[in-house]
C-alpha positions as CSV (number, residue, x, y, z in Angstrom):
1,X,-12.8,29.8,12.5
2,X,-9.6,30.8,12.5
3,X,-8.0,32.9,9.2
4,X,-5.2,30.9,7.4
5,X,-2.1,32.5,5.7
6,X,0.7,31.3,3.5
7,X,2.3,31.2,6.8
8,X,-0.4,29.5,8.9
9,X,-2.2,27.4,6.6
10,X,-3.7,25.7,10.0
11,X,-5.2,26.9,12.6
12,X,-2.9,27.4,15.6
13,X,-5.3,25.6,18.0
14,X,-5.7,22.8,15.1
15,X,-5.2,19.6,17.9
16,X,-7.9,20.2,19.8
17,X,-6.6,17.4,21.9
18,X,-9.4,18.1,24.7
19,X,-12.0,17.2,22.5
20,X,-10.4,14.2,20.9
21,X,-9.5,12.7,24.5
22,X,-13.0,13.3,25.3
23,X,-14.4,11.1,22.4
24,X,-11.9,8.4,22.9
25,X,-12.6,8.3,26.5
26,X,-16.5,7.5,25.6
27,X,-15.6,4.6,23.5
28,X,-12.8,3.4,25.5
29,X,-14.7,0.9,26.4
30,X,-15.7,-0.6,23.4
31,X,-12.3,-0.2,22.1
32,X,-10.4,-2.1,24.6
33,X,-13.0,-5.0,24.0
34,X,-11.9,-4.5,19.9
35,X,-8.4,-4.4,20.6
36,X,-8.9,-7.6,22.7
37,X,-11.0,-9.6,20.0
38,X,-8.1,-8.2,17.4
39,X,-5.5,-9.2,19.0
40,X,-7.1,-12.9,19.6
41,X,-7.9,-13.2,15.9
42,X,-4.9,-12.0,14.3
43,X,-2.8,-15.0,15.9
44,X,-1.7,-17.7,13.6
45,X,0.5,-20.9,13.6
46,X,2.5,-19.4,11.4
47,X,5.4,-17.1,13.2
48,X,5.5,-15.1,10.2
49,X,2.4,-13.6,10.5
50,X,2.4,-13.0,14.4
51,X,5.5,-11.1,14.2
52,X,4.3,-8.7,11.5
53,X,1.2,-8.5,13.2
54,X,2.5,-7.8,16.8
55,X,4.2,-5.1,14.8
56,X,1.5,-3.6,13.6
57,X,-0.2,-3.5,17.0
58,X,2.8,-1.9,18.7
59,X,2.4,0.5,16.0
60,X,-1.1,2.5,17.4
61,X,-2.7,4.7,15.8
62,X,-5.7,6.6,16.6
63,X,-8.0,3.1,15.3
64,X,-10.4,5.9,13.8
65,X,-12.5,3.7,12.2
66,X,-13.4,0.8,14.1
67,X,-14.1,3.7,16.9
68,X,-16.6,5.6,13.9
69,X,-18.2,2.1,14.5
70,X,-18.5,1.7,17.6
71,X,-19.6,5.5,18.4
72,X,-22.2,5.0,15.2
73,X,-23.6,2.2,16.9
74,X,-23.9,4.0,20.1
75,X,-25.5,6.8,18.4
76,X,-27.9,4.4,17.0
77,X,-29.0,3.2,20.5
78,X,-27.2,-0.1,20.1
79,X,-26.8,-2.3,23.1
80,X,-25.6,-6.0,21.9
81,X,-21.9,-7.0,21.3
82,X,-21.9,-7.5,17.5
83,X,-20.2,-3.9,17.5
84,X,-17.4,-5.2,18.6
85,X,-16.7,-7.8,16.0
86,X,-17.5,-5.8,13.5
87,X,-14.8,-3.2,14.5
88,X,-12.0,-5.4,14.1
89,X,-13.8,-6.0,10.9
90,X,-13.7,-2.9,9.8
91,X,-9.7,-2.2,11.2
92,X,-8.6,-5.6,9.9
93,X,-9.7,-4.3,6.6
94,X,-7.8,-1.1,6.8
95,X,-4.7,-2.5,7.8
96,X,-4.5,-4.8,5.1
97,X,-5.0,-1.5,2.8
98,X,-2.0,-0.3,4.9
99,X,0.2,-2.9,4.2
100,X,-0.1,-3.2,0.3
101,X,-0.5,0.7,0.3
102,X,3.5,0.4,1.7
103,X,4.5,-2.3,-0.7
104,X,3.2,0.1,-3.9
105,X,4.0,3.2,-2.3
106,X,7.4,1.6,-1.6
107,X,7.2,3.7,2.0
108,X,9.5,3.1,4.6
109,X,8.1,4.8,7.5
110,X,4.2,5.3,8.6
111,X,3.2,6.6,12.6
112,X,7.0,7.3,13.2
113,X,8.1,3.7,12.8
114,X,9.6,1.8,9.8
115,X,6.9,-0.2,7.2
116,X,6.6,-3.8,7.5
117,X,7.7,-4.0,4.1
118,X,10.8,-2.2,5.4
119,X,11.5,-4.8,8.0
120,X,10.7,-8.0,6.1
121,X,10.1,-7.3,2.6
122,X,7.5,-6.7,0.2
123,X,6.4,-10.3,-0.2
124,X,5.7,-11.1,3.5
125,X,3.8,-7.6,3.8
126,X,1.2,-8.5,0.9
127,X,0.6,-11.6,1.8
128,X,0.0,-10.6,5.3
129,X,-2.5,-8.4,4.0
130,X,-4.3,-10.9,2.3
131,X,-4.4,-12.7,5.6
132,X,-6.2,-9.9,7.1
133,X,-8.6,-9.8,4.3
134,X,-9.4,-13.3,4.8
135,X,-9.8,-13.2,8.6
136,X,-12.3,-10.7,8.1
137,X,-14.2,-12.0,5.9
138,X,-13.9,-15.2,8.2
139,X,-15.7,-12.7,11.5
140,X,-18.7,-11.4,8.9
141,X,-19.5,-15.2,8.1
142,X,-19.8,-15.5,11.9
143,X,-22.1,-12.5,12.1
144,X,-24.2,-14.4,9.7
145,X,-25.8,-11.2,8.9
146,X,-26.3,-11.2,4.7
147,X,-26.9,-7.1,4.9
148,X,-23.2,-6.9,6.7
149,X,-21.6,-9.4,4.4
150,X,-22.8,-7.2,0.9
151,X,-22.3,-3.7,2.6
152,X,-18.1,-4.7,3.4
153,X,-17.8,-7.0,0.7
154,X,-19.0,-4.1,-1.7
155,X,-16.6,-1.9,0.1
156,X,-13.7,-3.7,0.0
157,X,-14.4,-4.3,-3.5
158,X,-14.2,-0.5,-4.4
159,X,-11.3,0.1,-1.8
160,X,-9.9,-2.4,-4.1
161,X,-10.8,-0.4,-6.9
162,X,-9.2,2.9,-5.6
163,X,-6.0,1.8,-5.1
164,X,-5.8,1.1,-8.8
165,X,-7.2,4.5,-9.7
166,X,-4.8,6.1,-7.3
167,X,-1.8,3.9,-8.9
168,X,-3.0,4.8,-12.3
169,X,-2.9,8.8,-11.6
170,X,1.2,8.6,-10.3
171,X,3.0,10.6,-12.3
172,X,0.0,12.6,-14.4
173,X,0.2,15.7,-13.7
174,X,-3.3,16.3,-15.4
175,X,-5.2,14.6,-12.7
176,X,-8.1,17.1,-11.8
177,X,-10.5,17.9,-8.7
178,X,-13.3,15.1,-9.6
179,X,-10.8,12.5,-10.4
180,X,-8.7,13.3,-7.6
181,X,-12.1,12.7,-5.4
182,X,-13.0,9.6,-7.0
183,X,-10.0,8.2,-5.6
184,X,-10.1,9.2,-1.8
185,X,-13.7,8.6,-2.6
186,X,-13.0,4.6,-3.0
187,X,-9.9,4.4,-1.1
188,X,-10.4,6.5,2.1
189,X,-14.5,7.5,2.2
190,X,-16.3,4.1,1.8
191,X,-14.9,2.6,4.9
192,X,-15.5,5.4,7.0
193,X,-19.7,5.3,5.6
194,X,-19.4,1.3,6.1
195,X,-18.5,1.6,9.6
196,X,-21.0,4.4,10.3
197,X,-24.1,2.8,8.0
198,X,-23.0,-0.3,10.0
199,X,-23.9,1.3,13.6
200,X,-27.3,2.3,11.8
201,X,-27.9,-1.0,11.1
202,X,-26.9,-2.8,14.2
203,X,-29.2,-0.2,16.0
204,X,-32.3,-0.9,13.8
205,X,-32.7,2.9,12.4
206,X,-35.4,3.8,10.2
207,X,-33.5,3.2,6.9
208,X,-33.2,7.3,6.6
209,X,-31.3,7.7,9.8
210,X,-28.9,4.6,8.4
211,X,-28.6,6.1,5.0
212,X,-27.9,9.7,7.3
213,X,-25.2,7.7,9.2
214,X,-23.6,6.5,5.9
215,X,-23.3,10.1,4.6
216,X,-21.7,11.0,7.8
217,X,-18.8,8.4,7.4
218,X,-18.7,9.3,3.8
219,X,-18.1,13.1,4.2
220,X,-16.2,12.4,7.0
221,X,-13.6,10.3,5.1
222,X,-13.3,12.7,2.2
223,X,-12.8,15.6,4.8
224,X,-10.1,13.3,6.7
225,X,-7.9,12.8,3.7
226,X,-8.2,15.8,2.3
227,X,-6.9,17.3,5.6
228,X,-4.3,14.5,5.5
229,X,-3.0,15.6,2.3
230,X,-2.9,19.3,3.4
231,X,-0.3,17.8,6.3
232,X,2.1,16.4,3.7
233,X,2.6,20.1,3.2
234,X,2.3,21.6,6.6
235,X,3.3,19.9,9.2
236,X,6.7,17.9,10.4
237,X,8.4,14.6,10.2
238,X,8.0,14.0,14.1
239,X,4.4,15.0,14.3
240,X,3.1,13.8,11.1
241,X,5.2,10.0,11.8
242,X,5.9,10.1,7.7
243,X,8.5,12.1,5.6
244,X,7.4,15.5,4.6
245,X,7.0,15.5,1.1
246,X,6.0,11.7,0.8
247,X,2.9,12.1,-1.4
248,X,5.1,14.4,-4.0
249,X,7.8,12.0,-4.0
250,X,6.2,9.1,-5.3
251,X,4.4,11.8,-7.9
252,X,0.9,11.8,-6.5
253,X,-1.5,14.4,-7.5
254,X,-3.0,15.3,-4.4
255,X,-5.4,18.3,-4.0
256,X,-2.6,20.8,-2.7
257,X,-0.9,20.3,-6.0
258,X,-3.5,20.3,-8.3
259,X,-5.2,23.4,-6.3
260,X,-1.8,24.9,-7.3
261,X,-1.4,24.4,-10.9
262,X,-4.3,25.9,-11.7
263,X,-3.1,29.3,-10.3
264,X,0.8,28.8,-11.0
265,X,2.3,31.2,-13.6
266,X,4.4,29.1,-16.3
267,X,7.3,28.6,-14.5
268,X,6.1,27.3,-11.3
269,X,3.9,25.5,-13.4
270,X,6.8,23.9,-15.3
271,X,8.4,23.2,-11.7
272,X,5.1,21.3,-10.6
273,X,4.6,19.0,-13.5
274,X,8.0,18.0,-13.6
275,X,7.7,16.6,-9.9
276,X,4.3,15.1,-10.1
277,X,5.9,13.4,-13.4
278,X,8.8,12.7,-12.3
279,X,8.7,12.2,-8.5
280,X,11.6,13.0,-6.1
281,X,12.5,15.9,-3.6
282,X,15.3,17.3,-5.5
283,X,13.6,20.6,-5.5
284,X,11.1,20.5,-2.1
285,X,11.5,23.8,-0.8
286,X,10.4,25.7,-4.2
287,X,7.3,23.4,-4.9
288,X,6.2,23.8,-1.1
289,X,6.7,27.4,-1.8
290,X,5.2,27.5,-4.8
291,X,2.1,26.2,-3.6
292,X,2.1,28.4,-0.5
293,X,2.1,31.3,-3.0
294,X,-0.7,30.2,-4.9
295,X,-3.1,29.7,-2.2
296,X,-3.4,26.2,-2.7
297,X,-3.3,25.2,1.2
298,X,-6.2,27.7,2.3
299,X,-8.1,26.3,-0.9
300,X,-7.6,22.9,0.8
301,X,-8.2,23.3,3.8
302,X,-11.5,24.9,2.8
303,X,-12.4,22.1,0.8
304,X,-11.9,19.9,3.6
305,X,-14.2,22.2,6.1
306,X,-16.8,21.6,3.3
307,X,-17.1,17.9,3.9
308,X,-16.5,18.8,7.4
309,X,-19.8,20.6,7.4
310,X,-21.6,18.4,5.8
311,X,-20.8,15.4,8.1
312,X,-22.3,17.5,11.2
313,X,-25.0,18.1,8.8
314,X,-26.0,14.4,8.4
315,X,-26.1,13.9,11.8
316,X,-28.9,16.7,12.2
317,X,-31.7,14.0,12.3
318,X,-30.3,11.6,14.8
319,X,-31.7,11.9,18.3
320,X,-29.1,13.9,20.8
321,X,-26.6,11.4,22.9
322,X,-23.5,11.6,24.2
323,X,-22.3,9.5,21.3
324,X,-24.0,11.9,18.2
325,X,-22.0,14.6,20.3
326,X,-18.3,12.7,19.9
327,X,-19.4,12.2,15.9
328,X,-20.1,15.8,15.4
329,X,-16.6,16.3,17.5
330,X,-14.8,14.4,14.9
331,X,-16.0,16.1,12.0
332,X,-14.3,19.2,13.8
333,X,-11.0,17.2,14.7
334,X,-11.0,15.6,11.2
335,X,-9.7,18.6,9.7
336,X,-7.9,20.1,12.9
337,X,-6.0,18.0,13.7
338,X,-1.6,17.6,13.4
339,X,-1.2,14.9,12.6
């Protein structure tokens, strides 16, 4: 592994863009077949609502989850068709996260291109969202699977609950490690397990190997946003497709910052409350090097490799398979990658 500085607080061969290519060319498959079925699903007499959604189509992204899915399943020996479904599940859910995230974040740019609460308002965006929530919730009734239906209704029940834990710690600068993690935990983690437990159940695994698969996605998700919160720090406005500094501006405690405090003599200390408290960039470049001087980055990116580890861990017991091989890949890209 490659030693991090103050100066390099990722490694310089962190995209490992042969190894992602390689993963997404195993479930490209599956994946055109989701983004066909999404697509279909997300059209609506109501012009509103295709418009928004055709932007958020156009928009990409890497579609990380429903992909988890359909790899889990894969791993899992699956060979029916309900994958599919249930990955548009699985993204419909996220995106609808995305959109009210926007609206409370009050973010006007996400993958490079401006927010659909930028473009038509906070209003249309969160009831868009709830759209999404209730056409997925109209494809698990379809699957008419009661084990589905309780595993995402409980999850998007405590995703739910996350975003009110995250809006609760804006602005407290005495938001520690565990509470920190009990956000990502709800918000980011429990949808990545979902859509991994999921492929374990569709595959009919002993309930060890499902319950392996869900400890995958979990470790997974904490390892992907602690990694993401690291980039708010490290990386650039055209690579990262947000503005630098977004996660300080609206005065969330993320783990660089609190990683930071704890090792900040009083001024810098003063420096960091006051912008976790008070939000804004006014003074960017001297909390960015404040928590380059303390180490903070290295001691998040470290924490990320943890989870890292343990998601290739989980996977020990699964049988080998193409498809085990691109999971164990993403633990490594998780916390590699630019963007």
């Amino acid at each position: 592994m490659t030693t991090l500085t103050a100066k390099n607080p990722m490694p310089a061969d962190a995209s490992r863009p042969d190894d992602f290519t390689r993963v997404r060319e195993l479930a490209a498959g599956d994946m055109q077949r989701v983004d066909a079925l999404i697509r279909h699903r997300l059209s609506s007499d109501v012009v509103l609502i295709n418009q928004i959604a055709e932007h958020i189509i156009a928009g990409g992204g890497k579609r990380l989850r429903p992909m988890l899915h359909v790899l889990a399943a894969g791993a899992a020996g699956y060979s029916g068709d309900k994958h599919t479904k249930l990955a548009a599940i699985i993204e419909f859910i996220h995106t609808s996260t995305l959109l009210h995230d926007d609206v409370v974040d009050e973010s006007d740019l996400r993958r490079g291109r401006k927010t659909a609460n930028a473009l038509w308002g906070n209003a249309a965006s969160v009831l868009v969202g709830d759209f999404l929530y209730s056409r997925s919730f109209q494809l698990m009734v379809e699957l008419d699977d009661m084990r589905i239906m309780r595993i995402l209704a409980d999850t998007t029940n405590t995703i739910a609950e996350g975003e009110v834990l995250q809006l609760l710690n804006i602005g407290n600068a005495d938001v520690d490690e565990a509470a920190y993690l009990a956000v990502i935990e709800r918000k980011t983690a429990v949808l990545f397990a979902a859509a991994t437990e999921l492929g374990g159940l569709l595959g009919s695994l002993p309930d060890e190997q499902v319950a392996a698969l869900r400890r995958y996605g979990m470790e997974l998700g904490y390892a992907f946003q602690i990694a993401d919160d690291l980039l708010d720090y490290v990386s650039d406005a055209d690579t990262l497709g947000k503005n630098i500094g977004d996660d300080l501006a609206e005065g969330k405690p993320t783990l660089p910052l609190i990683y930071a405090l704890q090792k900040a003599n009083l001024e810098q200390a003063q420096s960091l409350r006051h912008a976790i408290e008070h939000g804004g960039l006014d003074s960017l470049d001297r909390i960015v090097a404040a928590i380059r001087d303390s180490g903070a980055l290295e001691r998040t990116h470290e924490r990320a490799l943890q989870h890292a580890r343990a998601a290739r861990a989980a996977l020990a017991g699964l049988a080998d398979s193409p498809h085990r091989d691109a999971l164990l890949a993403l633990a490594d890209y998780s916390v590699e990658r630019r963007h």
